[in-house]
Backbone bond lengths (Angstrom), bond angles and torsions (degrees), N, CA, C in turn:
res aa  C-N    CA-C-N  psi(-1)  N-CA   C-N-CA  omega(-1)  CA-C   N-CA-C  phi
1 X - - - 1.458 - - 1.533 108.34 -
2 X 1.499 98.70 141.11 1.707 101.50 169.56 1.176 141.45 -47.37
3 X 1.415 143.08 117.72 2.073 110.29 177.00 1.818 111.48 -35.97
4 X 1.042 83.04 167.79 1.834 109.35 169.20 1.878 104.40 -49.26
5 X 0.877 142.38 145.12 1.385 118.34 156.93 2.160 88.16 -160.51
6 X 1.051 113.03 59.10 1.240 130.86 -167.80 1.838 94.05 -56.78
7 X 1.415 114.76 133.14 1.677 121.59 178.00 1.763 95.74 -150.18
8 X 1.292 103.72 154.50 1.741 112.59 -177.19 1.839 89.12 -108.77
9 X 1.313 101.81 125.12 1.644 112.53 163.47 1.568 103.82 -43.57
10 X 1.330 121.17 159.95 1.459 140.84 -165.41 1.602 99.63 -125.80
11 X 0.874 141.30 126.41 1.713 143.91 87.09 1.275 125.86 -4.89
12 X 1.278 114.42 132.65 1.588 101.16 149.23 1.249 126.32 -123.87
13 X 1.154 126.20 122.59 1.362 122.38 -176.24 1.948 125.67 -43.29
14 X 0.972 92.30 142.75 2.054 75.89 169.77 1.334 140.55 -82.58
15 X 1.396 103.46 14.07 1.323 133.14 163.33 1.679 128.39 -79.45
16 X 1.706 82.09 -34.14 1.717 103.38 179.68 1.477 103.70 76.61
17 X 1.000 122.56 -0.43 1.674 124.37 173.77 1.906 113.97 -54.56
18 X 1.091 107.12 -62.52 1.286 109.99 174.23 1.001 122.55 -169.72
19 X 1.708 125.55 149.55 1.455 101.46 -178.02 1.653 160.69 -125.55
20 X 0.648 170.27 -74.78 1.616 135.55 155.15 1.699 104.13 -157.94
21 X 1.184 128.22 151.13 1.455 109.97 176.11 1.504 128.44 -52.62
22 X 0.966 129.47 168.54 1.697 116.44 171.24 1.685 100.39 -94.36
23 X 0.986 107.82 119.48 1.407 104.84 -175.24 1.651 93.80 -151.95
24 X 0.945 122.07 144.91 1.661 149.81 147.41 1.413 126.47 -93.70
25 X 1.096 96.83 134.28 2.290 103.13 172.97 1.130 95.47 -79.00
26 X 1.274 101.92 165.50 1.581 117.79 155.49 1.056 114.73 -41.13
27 X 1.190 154.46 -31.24 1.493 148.55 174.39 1.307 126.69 -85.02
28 X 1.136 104.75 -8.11 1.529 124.60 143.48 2.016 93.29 104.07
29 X 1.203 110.96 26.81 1.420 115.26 157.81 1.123 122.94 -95.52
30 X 1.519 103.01 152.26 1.633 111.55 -175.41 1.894 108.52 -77.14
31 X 1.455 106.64 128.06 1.307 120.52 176.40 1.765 107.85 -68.25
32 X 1.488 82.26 111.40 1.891 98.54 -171.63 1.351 118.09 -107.54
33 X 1.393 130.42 -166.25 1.255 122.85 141.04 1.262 119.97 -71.59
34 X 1.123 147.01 -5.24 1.338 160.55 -172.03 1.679 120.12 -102.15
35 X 1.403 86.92 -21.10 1.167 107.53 -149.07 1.996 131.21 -133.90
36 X 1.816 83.33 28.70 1.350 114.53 -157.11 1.935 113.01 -50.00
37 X 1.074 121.11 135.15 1.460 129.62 170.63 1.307 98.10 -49.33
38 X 1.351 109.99 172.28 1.750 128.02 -167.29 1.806 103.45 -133.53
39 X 1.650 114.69 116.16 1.986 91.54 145.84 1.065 121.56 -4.29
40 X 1.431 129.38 113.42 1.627 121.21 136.57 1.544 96.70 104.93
41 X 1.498 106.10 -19.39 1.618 110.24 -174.22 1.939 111.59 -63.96
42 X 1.366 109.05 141.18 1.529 95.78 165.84 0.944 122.21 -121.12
43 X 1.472 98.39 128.16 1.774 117.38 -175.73 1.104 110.04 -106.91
44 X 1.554 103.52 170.56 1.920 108.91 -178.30 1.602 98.92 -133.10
45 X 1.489 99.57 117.93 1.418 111.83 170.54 1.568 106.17 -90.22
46 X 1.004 104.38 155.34 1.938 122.86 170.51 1.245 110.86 -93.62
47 X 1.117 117.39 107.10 1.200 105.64 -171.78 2.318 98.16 -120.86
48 X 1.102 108.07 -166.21 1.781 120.45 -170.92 1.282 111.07 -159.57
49 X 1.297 117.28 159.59 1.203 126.18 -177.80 1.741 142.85 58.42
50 X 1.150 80.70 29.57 1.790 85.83 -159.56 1.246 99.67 -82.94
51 X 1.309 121.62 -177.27 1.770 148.23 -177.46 1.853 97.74 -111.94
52 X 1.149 115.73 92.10 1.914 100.34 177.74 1.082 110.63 -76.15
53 X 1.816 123.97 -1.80 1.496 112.15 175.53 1.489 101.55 -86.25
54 X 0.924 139.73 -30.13 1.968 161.17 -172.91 1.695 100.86 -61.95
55 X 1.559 85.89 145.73 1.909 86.12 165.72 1.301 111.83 -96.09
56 X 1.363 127.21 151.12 1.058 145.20 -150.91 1.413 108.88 -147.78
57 X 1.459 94.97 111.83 2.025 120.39 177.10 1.335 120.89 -101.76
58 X 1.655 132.06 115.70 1.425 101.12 158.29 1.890 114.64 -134.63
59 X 1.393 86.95 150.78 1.129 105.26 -169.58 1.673 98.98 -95.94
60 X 2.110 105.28 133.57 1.345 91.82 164.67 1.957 111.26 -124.72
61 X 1.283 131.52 102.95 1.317 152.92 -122.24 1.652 103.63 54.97
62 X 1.483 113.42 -131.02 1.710 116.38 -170.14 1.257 112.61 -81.38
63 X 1.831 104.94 -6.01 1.660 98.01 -175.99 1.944 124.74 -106.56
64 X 1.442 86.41 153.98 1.954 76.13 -167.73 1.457 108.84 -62.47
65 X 1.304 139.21 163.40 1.085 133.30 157.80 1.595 106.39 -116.67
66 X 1.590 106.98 140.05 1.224 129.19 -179.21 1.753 111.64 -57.26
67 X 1.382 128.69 127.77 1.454 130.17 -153.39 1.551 85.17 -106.65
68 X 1.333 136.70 114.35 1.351 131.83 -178.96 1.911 95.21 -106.36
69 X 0.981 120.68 -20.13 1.628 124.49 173.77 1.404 121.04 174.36
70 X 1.233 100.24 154.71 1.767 116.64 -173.45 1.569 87.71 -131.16
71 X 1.467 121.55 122.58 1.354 132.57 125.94 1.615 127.91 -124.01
72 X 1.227 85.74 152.24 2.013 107.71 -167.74 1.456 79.95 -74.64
73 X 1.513 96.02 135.86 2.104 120.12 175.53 1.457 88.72 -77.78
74 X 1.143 116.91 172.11 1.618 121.36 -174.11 1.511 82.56 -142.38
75 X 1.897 81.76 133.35 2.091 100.02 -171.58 1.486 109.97 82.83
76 X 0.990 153.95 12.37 1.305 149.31 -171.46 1.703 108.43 -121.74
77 X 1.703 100.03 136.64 1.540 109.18 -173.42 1.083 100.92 -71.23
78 X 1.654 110.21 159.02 1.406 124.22 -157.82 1.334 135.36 8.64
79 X 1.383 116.39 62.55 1.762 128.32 -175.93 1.379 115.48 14.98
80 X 1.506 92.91 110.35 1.335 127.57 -141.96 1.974 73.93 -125.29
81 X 1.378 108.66 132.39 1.427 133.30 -174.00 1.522 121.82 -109.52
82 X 0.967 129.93 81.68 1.525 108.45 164.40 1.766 128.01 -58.83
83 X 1.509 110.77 113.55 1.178 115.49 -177.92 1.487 114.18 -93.29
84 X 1.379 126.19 93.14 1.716 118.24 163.72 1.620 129.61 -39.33
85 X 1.175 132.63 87.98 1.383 101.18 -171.36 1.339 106.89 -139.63
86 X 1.431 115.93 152.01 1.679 109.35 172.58 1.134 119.29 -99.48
87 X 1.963 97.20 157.75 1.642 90.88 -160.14 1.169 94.34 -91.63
88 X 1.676 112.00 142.48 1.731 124.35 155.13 1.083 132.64 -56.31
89 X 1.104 130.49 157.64 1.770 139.33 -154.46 1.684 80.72 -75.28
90 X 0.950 121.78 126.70 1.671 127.27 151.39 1.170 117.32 -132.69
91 X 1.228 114.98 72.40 1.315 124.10 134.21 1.758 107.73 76.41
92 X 1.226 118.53 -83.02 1.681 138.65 -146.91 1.082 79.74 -138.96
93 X 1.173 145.98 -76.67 1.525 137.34 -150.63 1.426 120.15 103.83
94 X 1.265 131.74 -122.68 1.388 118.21 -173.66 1.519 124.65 87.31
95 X 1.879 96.85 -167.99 1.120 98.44 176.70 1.957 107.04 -103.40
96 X 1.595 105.31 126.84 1.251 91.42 -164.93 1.836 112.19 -139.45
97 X 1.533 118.80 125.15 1.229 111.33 -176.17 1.406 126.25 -9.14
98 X 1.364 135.68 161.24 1.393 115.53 130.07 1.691 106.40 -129.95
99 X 0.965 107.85 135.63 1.873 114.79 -169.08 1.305 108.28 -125.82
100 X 1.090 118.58 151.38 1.950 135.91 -171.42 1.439 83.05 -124.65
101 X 1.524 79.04 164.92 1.646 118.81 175.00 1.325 102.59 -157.57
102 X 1.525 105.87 107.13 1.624 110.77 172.06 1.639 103.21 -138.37
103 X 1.448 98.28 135.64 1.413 107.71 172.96 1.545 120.36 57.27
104 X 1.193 121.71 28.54 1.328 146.69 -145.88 0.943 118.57 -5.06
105 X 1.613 93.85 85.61 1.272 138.45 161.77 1.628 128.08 -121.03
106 X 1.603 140.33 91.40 1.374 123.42 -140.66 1.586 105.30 -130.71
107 X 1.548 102.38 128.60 1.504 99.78 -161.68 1.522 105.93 -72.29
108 X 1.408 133.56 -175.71 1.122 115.46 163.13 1.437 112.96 -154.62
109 X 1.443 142.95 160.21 1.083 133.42 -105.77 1.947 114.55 -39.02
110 X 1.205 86.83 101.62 1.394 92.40 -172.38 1.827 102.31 -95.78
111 X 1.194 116.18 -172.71 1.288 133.52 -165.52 1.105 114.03 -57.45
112 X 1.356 128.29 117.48 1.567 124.13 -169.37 1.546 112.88 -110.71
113 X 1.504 94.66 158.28 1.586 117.59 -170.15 1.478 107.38 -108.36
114 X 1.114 127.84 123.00 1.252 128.99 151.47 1.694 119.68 -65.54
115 X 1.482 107.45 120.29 1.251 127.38 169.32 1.863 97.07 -107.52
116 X 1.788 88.07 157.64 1.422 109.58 177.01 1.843 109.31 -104.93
């Protein structure tokens, strides 16, 4: 098995400015600028590279977010993960990292999500 090398799938904005995690709401839309995540809401980031024997943390700004499930996408290059997770109370909201820690291995400012 591979090391850990944990990364959050990318977006790209249509601006091309920069780009945003791949994440979906519960309603199965893509988390936009338009289109900001909610408190308490559960979204699914895309995430790569993980260790599935390893524990696995993610933080979205300074706060942890609760891991409600990880399944492997079926057909997708280099096992590509759907992560369930809810978002943590943050504060103000914004645009805000989201970072893993697997197998201690820890991304860092990785691809951020706008919460409301």
């Amino acid at each position: 098995m591979a090391p850990a090398n944990p990364s959050v799938k990318v977006q790209v904005r249509p601006d091309l400015t920069t780009g945003l995690a791949d994440a979906r709401r519960s309603d199965g839309s893509l988390v936009r600028d338009d289109n900001p995540a909610a408190y308490s809401e559960l979204v699914t980031v895309f995430v790569s590279g993980l260790d599935a024997s390893a524990s696995l943390q993610v933080q979205i700004g300074d706060n942890e977010a609760e891991i409600v499930s990880a399944t492997s996408v079926a057909g997708t290059e280099g096992g590509v993960t759907a992560l369930a997770v809810r978002v943590p109370n943050v504060c103000c909201g914004g645009l805000l990292p989201v970072n893993l820690s697997n197998a201690g291995v820890r991304t860092v400012n990785a691809a951020p999500i706008l919460v409301r």
